[in-house]
C-alpha positions, 0 to 999 in steps of 0.5 A: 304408223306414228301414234301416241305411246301407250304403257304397252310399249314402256318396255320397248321404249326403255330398251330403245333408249338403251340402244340410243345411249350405246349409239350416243356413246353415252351409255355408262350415263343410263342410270334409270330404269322403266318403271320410272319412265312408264310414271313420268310419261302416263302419271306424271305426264311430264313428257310426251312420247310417239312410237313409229309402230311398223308390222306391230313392233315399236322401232322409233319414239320421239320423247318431249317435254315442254319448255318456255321463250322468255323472248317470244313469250310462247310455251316451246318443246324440248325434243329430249330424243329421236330414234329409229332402231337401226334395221329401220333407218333410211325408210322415212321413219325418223322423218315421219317421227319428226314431223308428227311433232312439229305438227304436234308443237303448231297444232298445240300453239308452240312457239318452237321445236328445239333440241340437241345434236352431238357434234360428230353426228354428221348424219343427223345434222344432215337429216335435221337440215333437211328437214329445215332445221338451223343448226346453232353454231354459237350455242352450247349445252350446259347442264348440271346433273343432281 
């Protein structure tokens, strides 16, 4: 089941973001903790968050914030994550995860869904292809960290 994160589930969402960081080989990068996500997700709500909840256990999320078109002049999403814990993968979660948010962003009059993907990760750039998703083959994250 897909749905809204709810405070109860801060914990297993930052143990997840964990997880995401060691697959994304990323994980010495981590310097946040849970509190600070439990405030940007409920009190600030700079970001929005759904879990797949199977049999009562969190085994995915998708967290987003909103961005903007200047050339479309819409109001877009910025998928910042997608995971499924591993056990769980190849069962139509990630799939479910990511249409609940494109239903999400066109229900909520989005322009457009965008995000990143790592290179080498050729199984997510297939599922996100199968999905309909244009892969930018001109276009590189830039980014400088505070």
């Amino acid at each position: 089941m897909i749905r809204p994160a709810e405070r109860k589930d801060v914990l297993r969402i930052w143990s997840l973001i964990g997880e995401l960081a060691d697959y994304e080989r990323l994980a010495e990068f981590v310097t946040g903790n849970a509190e600070a996500l439990e405030r940007h997700i409920f009190d600030d709500r700079y970001c929005t968050v759904f879990v797949c909840e199977v049999e009562g256990e969190v085994v995915g999320y998708t967290l987003s914030f909103p961005i903007y078109s200047t050339f479309r002049t819409l109001p877009c999403v910025w998928l910042e994550d997608i995971y499924v814990t591993p056990s769980f993968r190849g069962r139509g979660f990630g799939k479910a995860l990511l249409t609940n948010l494109i239903e999400y962003c066109r229900a909520h009059g989005f322009g457009r869904l965008d995000w990143s993907v790592l290179s080498w990760n050729e199984p997510s750039i297939q599922f996100y292809q199968s999905m309909g998703a244009e892969v930018m083959p001109d276009w590189r994250i830039c980014r400088i960290a505070f």
